[in-house]
C-alpha positions in Angstrom: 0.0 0.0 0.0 3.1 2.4 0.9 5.0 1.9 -2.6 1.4 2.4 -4.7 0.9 5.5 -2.6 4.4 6.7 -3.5 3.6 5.2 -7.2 0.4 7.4 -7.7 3.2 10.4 -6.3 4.4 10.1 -9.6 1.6 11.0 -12.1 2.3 14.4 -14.0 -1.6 15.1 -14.6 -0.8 18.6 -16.9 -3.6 20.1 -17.9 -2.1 21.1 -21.3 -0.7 17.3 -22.5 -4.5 16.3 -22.8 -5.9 13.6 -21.1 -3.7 10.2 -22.0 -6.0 7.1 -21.0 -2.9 4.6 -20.1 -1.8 7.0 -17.8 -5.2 6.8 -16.1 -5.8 3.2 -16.4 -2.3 2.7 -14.4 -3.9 5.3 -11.6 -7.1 3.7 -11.5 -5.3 0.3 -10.6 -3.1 1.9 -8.0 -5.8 3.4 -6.2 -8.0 0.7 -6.6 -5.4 -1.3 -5.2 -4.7 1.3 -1.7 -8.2 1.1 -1.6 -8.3 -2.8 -1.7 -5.4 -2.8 1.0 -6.8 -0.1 3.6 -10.2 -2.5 2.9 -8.1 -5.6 3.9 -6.5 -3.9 7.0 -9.5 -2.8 8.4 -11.3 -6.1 8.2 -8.4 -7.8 10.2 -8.3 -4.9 12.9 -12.2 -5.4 13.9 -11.8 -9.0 13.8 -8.4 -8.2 15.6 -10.6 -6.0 18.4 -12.1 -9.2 18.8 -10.1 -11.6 19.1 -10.6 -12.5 23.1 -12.9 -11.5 25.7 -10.1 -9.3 27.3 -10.6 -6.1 25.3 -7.7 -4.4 26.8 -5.2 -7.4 25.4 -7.0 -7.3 22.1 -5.8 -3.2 22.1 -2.3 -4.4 22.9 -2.2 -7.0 20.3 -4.1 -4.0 17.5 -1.4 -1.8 18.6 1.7 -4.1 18.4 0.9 -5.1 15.0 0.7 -1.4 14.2 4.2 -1.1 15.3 5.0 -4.2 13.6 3.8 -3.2 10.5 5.6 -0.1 10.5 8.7 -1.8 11.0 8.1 -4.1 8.2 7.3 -1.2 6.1 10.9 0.7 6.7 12.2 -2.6 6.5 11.2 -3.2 3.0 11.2 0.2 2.0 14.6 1.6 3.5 16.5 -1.4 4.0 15.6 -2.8 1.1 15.0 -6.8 3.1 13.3 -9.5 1.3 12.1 -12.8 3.0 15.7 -15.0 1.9 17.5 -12.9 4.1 16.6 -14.4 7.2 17.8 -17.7 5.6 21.0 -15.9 4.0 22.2 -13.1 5.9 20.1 -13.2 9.3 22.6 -11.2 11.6 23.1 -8.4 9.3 18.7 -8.1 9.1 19.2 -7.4 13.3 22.9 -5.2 12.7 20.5 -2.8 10.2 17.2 -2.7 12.3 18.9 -1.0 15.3 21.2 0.9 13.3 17.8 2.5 11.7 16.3 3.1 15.0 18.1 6.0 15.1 16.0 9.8 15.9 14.4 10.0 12.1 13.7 6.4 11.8 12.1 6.4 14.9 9.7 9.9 13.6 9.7 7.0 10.4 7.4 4.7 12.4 5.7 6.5 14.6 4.5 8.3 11.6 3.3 5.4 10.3 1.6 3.6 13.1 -0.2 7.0 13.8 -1.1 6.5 9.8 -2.6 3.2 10.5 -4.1 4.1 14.2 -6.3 7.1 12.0 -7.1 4.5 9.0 -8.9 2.6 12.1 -10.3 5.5 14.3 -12.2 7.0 11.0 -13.8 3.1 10.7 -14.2 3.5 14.8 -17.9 4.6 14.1 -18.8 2.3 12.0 -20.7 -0.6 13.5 -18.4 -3.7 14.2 -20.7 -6.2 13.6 -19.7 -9.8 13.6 
């Protein structure tokens, strides 16, 4: 969802260059697919809120996965890790985690994890039904 946001960051829509329909095609599946994703998140998170009778655990566990996510997020997006490197190179993942969790990569995730924490208090009115 993070690298189609910073995808659709790339459109030029000029005015003057007309409309070009494969430019708009490409934005209609990125934001189809954010829209998919934020869908898909907020699904999990209700089912998440309800996961066990104790709703102050199921809070913990919503907001650990937050921070989770974020990580994985600056993970994949800053460091660059894919999956073969905790097979491969499994020290170096740990090495460059805490060497990111420096003053702006900190701001990094706390940004995001407010990001996601809004995504779920603008769905907090709706009804969660199971």
């Amino acid at each position: 969802m993070v690298t189609d946001l910073i995808h659709l960051n790339q459109f030029a829509f000029t005015i003057m260059e007309g409309v070009r329909p494969i430019e708009w095609l490409y934005f209609t599946f990125l934001v189809d697919g954010v829209c998919f994703a934020v869908y898909c998140y907020i699904l999990i998170n209700i089912e998440l809120f309800h996961l066990t009778n104790k709703p102050l655990f199921n809070y913990i566990i919503v907001i650990g996965l937050m921070f989770a996510n974020s990580l994985g997020i600056a993970m994949g997006r800053f460091l660059r890790f894919h999956s073969v490197y905790l097979v491969t190179q499994p020290l170096s993942i740990i090495r460059d985690v805490v060497q990111f969790l420096d003053a702006k990569g900190l701001f990094f995730l706390f940004v995001m994890t407010l990001l996601q924490a809004m995504i779920l208090i603008m769905v907090k009115g709706v009804r969660m039904a199971k």
